[in-house]
PyMOL Python script that loads the backbone (N, CA, C, O; Angstrom):
from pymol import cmd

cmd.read_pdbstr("""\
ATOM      1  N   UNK A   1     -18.692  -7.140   3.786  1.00  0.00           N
ATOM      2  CA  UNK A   1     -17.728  -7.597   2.832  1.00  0.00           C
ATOM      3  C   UNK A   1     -18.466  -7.979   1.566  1.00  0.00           C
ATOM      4  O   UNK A   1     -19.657  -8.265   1.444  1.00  0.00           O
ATOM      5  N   UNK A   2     -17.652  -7.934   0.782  1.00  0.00           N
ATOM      6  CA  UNK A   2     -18.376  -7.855  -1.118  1.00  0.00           C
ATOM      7  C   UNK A   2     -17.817  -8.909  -1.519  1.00  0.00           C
ATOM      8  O   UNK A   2     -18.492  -9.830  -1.979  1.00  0.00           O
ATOM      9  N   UNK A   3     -16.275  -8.984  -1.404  1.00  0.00           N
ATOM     10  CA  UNK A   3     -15.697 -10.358  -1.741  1.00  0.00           C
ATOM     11  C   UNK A   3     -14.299 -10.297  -1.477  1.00  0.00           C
ATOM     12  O   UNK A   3     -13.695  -9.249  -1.707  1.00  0.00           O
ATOM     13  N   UNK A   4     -13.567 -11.545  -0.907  1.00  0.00           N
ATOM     14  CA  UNK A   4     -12.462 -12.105  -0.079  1.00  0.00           C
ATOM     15  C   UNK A   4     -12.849 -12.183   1.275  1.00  0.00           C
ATOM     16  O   UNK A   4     -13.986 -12.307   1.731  1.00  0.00           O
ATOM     17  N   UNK A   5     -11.754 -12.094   1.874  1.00  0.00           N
ATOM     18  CA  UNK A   5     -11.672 -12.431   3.493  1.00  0.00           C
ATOM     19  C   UNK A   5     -10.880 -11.391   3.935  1.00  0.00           C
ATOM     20  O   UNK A   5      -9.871 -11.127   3.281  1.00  0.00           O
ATOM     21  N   UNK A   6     -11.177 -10.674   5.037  1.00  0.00           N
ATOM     22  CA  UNK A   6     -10.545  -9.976   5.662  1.00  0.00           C
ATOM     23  C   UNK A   6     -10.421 -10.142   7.141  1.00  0.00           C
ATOM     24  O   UNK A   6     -11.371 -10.528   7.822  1.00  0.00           O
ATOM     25  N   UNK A   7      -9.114  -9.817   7.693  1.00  0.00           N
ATOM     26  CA  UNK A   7      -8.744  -9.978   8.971  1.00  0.00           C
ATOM     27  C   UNK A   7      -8.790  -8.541   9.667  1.00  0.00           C
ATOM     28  O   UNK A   7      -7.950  -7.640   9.670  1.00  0.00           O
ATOM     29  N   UNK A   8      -9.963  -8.623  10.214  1.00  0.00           N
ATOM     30  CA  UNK A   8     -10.066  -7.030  11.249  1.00  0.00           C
ATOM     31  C   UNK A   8      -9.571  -7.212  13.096  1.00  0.00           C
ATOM     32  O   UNK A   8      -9.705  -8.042  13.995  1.00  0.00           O
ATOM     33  N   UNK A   9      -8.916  -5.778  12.878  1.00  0.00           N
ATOM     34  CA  UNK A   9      -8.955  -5.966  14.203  1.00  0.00           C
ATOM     35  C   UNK A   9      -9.110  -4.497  14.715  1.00  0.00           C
ATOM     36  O   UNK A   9      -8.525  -3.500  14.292  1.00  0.00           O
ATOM     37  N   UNK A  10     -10.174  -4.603  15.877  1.00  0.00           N
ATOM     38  CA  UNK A  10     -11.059  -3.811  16.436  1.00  0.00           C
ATOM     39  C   UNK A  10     -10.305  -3.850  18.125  1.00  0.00           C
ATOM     40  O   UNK A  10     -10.470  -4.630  19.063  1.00  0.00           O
ATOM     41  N   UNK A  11      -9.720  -3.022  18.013  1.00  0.00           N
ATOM     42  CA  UNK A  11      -8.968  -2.899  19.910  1.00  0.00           C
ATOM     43  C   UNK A  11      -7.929  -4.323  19.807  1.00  0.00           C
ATOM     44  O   UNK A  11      -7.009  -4.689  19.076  1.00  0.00           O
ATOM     45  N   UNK A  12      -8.605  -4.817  20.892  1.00  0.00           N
ATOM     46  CA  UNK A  12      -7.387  -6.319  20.934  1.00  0.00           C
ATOM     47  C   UNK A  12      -7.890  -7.373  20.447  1.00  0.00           C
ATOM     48  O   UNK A  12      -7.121  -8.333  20.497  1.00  0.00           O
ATOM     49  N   UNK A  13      -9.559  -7.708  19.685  1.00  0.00           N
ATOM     50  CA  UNK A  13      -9.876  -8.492  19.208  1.00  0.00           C
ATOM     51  C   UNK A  13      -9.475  -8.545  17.541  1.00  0.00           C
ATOM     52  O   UNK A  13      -9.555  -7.639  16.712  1.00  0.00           O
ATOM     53  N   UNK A  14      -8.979 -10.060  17.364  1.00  0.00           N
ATOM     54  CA  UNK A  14      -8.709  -9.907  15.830  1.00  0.00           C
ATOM     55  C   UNK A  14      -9.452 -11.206  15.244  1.00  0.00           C
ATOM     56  O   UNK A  14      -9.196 -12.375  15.535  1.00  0.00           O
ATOM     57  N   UNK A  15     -10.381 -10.759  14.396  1.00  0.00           N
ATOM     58  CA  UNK A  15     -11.293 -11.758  13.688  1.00  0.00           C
ATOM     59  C   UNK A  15     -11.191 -11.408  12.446  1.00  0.00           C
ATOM     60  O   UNK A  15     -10.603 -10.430  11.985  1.00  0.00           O
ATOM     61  N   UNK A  16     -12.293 -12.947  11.426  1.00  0.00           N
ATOM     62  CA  UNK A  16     -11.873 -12.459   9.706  1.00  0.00           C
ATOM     63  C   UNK A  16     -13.652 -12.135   9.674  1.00  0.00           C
ATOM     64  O   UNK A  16     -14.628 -12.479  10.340  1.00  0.00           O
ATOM     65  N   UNK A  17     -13.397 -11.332   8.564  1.00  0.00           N
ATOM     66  CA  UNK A  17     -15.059 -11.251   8.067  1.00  0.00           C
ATOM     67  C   UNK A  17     -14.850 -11.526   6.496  1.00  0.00           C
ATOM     68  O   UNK A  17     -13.976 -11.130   5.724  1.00  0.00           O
ATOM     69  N   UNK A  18     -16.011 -12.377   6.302  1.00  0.00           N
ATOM     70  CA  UNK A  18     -16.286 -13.614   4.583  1.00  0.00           C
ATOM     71  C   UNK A  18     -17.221 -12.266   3.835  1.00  0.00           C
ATOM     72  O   UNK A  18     -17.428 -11.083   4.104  1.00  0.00           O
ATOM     73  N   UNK A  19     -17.561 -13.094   2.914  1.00  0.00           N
ATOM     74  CA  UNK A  19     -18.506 -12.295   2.272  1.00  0.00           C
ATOM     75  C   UNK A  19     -19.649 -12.580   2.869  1.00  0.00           C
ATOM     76  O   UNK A  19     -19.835 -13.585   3.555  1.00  0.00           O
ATOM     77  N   UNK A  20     -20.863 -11.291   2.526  1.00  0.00           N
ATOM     78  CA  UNK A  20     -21.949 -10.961   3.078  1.00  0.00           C
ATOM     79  C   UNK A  20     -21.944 -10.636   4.878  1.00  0.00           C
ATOM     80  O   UNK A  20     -22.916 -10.760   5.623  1.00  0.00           O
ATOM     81  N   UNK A  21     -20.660 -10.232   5.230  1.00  0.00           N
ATOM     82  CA  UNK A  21     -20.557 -10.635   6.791  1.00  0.00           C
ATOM     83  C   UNK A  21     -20.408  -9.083   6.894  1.00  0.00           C
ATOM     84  O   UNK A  21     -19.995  -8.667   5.812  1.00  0.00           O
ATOM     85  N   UNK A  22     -20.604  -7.994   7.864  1.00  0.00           N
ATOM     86  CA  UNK A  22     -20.062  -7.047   8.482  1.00  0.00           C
ATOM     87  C   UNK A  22     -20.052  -6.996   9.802  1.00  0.00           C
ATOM     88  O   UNK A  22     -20.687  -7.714  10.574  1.00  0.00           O
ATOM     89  N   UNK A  23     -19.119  -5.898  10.117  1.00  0.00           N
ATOM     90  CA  UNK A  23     -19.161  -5.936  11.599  1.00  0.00           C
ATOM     91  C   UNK A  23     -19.457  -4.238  11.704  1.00  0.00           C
ATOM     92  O   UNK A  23     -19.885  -3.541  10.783  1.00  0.00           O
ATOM     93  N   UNK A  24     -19.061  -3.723  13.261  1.00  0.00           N
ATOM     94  CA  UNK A  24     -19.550  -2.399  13.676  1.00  0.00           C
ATOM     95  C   UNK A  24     -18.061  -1.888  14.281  1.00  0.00           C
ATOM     96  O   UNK A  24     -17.443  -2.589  15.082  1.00  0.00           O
ATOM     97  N   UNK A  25     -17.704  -0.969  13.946  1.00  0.00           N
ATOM     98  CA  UNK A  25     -16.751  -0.118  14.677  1.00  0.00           C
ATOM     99  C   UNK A  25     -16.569   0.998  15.708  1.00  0.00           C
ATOM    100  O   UNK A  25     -15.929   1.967  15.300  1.00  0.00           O
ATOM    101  N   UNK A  26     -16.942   1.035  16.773  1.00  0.00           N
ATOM    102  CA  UNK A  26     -17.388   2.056  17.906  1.00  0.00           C
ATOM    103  C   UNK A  26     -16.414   3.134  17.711  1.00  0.00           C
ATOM    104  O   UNK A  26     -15.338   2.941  17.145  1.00  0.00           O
ATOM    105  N   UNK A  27     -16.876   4.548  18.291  1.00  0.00           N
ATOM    106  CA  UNK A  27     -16.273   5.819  17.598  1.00  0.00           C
ATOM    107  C   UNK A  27     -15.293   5.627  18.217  1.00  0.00           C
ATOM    108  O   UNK A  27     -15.350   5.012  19.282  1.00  0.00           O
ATOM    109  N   UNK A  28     -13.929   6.181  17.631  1.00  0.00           N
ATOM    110  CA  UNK A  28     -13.006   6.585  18.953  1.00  0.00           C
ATOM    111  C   UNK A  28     -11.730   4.899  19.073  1.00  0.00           C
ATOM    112  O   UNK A  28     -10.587   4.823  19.523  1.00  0.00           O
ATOM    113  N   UNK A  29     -12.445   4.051  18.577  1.00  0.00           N
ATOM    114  CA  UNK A  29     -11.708   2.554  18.360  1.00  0.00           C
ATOM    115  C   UNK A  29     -10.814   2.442  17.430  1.00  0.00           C
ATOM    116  O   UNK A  29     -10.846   2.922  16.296  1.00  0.00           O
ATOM    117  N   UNK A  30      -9.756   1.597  18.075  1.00  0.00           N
ATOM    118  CA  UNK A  30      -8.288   1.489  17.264  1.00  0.00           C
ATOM    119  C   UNK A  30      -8.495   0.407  16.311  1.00  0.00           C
ATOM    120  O   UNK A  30      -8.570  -0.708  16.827  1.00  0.00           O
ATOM    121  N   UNK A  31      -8.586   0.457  15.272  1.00  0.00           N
ATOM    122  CA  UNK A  31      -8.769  -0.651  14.385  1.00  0.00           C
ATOM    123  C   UNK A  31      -7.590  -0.602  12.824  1.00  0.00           C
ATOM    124  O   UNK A  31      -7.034   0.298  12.194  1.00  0.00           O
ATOM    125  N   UNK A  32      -7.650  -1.954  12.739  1.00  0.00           N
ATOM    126  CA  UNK A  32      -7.292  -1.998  11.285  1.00  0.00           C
ATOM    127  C   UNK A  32      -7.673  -3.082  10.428  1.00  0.00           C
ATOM    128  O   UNK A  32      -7.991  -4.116  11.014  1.00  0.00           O
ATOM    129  N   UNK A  33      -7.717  -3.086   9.105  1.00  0.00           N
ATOM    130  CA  UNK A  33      -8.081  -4.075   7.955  1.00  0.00           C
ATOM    131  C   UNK A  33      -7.155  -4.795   7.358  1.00  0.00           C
ATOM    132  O   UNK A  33      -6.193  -4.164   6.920  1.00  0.00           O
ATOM    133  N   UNK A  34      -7.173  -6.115   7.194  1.00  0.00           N
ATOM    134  CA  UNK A  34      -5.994  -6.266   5.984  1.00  0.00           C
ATOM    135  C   UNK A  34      -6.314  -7.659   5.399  1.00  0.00           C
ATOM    136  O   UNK A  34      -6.812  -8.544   6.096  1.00  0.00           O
ATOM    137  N   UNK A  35      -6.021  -7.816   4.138  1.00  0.00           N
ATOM    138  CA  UNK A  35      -6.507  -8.398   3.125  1.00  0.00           C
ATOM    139  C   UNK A  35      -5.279 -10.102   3.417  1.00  0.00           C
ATOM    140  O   UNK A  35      -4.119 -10.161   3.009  1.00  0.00           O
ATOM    141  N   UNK A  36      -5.910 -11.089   4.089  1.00  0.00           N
ATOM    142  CA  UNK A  36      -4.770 -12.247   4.647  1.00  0.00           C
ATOM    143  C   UNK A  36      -4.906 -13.823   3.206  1.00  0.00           C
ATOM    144  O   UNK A  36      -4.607 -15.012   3.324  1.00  0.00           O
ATOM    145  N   UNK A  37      -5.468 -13.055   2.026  1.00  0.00           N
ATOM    146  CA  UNK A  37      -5.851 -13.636   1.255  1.00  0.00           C
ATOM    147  C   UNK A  37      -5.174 -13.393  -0.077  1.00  0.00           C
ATOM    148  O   UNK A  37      -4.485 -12.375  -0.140  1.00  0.00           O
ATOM    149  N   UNK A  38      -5.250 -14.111  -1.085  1.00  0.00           N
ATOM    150  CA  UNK A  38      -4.862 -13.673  -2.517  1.00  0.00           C
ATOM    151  C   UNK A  38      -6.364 -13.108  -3.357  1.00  0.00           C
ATOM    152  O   UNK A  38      -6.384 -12.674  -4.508  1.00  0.00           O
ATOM    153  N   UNK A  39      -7.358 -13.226  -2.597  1.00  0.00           N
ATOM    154  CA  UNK A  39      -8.372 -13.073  -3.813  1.00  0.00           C
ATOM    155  C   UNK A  39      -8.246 -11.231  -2.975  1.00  0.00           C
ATOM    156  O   UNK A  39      -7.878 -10.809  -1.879  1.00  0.00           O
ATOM    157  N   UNK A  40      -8.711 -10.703  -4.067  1.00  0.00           N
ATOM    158  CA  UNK A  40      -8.547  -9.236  -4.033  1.00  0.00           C
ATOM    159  C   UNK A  40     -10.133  -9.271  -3.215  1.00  0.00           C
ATOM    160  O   UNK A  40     -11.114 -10.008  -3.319  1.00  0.00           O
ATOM    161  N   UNK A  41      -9.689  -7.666  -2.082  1.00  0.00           N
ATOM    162  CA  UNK A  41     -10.748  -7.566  -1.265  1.00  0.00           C
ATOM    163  C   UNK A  41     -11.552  -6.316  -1.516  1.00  0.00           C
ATOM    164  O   UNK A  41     -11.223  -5.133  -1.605  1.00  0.00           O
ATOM    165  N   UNK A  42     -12.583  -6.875  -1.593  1.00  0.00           N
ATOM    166  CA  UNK A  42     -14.149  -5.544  -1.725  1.00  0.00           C
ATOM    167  C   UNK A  42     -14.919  -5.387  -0.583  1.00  0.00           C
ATOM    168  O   UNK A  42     -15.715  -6.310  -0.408  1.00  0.00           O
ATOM    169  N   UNK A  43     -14.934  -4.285   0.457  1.00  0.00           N
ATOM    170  CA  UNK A  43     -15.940  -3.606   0.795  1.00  0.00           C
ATOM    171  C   UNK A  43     -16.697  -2.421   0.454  1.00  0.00           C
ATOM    172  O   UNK A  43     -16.607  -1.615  -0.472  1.00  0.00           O
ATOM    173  N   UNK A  44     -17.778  -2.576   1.857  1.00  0.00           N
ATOM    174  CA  UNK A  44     -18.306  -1.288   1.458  1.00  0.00           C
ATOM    175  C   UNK A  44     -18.163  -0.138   3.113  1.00  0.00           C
ATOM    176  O   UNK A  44     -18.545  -0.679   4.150  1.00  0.00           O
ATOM    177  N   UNK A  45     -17.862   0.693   3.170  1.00  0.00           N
ATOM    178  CA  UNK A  45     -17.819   1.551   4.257  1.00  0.00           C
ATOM    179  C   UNK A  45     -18.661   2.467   4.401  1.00  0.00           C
ATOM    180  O   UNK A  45     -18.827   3.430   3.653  1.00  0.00           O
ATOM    181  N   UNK A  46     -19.294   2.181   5.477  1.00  0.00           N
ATOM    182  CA  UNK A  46     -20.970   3.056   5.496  1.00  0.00           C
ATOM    183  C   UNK A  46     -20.419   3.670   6.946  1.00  0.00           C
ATOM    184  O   UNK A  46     -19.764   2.904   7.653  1.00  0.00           O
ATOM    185  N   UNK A  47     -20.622   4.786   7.327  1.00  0.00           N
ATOM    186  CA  UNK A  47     -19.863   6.275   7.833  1.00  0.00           C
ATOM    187  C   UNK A  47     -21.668   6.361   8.347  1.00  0.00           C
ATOM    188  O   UNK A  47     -22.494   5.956   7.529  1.00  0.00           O
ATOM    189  N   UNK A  48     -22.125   6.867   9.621  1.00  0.00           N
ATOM    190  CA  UNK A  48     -23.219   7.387  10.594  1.00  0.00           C
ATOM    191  C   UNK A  48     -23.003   8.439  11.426  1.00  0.00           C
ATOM    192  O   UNK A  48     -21.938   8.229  12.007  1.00  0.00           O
ATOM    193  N   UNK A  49     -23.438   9.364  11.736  1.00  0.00           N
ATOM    194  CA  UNK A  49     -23.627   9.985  12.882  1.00  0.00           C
ATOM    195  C   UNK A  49     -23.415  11.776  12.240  1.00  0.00           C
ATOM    196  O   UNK A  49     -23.310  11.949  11.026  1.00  0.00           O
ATOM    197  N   UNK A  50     -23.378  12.877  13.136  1.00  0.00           N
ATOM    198  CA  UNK A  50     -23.730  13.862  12.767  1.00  0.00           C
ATOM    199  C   UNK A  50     -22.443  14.290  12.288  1.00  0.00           C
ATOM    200  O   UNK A  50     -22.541  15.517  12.299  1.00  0.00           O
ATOM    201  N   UNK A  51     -21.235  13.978  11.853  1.00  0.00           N
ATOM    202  CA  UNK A  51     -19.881  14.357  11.144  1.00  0.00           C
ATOM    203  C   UNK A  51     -19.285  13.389  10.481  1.00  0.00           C
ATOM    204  O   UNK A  51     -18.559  12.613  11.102  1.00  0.00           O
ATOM    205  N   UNK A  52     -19.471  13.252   9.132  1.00  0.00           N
ATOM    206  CA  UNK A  52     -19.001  12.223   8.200  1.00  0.00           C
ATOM    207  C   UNK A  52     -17.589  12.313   7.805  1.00  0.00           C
ATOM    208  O   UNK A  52     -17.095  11.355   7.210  1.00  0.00           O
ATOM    209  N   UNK A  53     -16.668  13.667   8.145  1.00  0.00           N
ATOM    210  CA  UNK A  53     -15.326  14.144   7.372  1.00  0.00           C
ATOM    211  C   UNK A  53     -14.247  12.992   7.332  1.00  0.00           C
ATOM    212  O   UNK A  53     -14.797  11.909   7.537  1.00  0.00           O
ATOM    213  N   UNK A  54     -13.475  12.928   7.220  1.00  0.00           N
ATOM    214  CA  UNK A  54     -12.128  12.301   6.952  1.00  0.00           C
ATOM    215  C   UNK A  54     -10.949  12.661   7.717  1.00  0.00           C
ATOM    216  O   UNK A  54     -10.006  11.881   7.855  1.00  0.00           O
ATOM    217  N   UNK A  55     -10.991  14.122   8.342  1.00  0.00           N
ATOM    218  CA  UNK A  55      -9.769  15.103   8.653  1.00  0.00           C
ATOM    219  C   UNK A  55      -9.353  14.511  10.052  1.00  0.00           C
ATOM    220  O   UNK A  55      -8.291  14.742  10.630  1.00  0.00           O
ATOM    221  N   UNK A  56     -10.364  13.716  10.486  1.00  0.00           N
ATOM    222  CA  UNK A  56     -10.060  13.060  12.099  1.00  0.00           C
ATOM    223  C   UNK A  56      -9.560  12.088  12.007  1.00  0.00           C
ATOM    224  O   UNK A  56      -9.549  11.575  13.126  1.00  0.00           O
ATOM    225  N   UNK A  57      -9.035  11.381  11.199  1.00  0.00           N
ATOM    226  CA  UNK A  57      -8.409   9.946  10.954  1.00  0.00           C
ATOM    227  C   UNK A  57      -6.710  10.485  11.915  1.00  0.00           C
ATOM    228  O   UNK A  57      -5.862  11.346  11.679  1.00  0.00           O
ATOM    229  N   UNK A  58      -6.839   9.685  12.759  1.00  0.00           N
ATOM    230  CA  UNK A  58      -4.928   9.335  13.394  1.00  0.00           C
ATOM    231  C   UNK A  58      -4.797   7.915  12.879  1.00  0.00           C
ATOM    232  O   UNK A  58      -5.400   6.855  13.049  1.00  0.00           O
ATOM    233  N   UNK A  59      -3.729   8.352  12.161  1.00  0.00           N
ATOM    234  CA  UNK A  59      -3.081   7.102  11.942  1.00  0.00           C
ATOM    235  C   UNK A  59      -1.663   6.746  12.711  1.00  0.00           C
ATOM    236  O   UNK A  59      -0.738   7.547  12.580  1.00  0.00           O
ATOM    237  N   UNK A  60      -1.430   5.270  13.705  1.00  0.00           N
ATOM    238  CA  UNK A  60      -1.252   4.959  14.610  1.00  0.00           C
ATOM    239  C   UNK A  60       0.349   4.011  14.114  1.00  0.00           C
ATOM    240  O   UNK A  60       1.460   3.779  14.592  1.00  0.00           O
ATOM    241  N   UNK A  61      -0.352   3.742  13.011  1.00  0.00           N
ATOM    242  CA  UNK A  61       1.217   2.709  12.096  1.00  0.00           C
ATOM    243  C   UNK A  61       0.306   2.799  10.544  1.00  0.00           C
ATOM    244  O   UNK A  61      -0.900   2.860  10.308  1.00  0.00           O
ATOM    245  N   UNK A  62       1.425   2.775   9.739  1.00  0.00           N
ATOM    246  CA  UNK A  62       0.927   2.341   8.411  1.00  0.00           C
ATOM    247  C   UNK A  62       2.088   2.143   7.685  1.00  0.00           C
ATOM    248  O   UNK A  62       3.142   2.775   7.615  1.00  0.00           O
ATOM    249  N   UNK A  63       1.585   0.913   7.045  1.00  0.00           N
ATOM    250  CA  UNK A  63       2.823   0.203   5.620  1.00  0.00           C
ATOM    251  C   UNK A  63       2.958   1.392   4.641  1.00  0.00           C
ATOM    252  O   UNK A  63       3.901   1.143   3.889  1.00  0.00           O
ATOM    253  N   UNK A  64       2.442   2.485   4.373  1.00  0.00           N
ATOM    254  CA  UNK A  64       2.217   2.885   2.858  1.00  0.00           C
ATOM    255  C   UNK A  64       2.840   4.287   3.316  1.00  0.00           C
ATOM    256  O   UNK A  64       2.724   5.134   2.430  1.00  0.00           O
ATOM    257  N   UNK A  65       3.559   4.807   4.635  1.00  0.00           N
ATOM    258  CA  UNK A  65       3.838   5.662   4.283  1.00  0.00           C
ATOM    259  C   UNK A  65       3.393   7.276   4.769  1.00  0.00           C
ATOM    260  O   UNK A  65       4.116   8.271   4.821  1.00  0.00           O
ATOM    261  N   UNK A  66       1.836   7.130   5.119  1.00  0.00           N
ATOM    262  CA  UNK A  66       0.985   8.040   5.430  1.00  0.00           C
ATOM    263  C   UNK A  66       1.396   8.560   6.659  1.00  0.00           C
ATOM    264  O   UNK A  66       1.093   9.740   6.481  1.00  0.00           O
ATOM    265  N   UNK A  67       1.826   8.513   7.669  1.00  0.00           N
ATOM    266  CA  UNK A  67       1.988   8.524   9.598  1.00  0.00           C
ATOM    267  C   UNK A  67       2.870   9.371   9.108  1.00  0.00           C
ATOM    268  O   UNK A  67       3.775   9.125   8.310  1.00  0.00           O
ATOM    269  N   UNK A  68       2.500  10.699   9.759  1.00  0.00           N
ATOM    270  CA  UNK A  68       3.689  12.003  10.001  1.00  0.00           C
ATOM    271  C   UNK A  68       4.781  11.322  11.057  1.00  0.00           C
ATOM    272  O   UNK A  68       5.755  11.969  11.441  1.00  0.00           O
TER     273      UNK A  68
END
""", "prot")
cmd.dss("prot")
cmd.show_as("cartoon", "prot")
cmd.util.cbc("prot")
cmd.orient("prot")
């Protein structure tokens, strides 16, 4: 995290991460982010392993619209 607070949740655990804090997301894990604050939220998303694409994202619920 860069700056605010964010409330992650990784499977059935739901925790916040502050600034300077990250956590790890295992492949294949149901997660989501969301900003439980007024100060506007900055990360950074650092992507590993031998396929970096985007095209594998399922999205499961979303506010904005995206979920076929």
């Amino acid at each position: 995290m860069v700056a605010g607070t964010a409330e992650v949740t990784r499977g059935t655990e739901i925790f916040l991460l502050s600034e300077n804090q990250s956590t790890y997301i295992p492949i294949g894990e149901v997660h989501r982010l969301k900003n439980p604050g007024k100060v506007y939220l900055e990360m950074i998303e650092v992507q590993s392993g031998g396929y970096l694409g985007e095209d594998d994202i399922v999205r499961l619920e979303d506010t904005y619209g995206r979920t076929s």
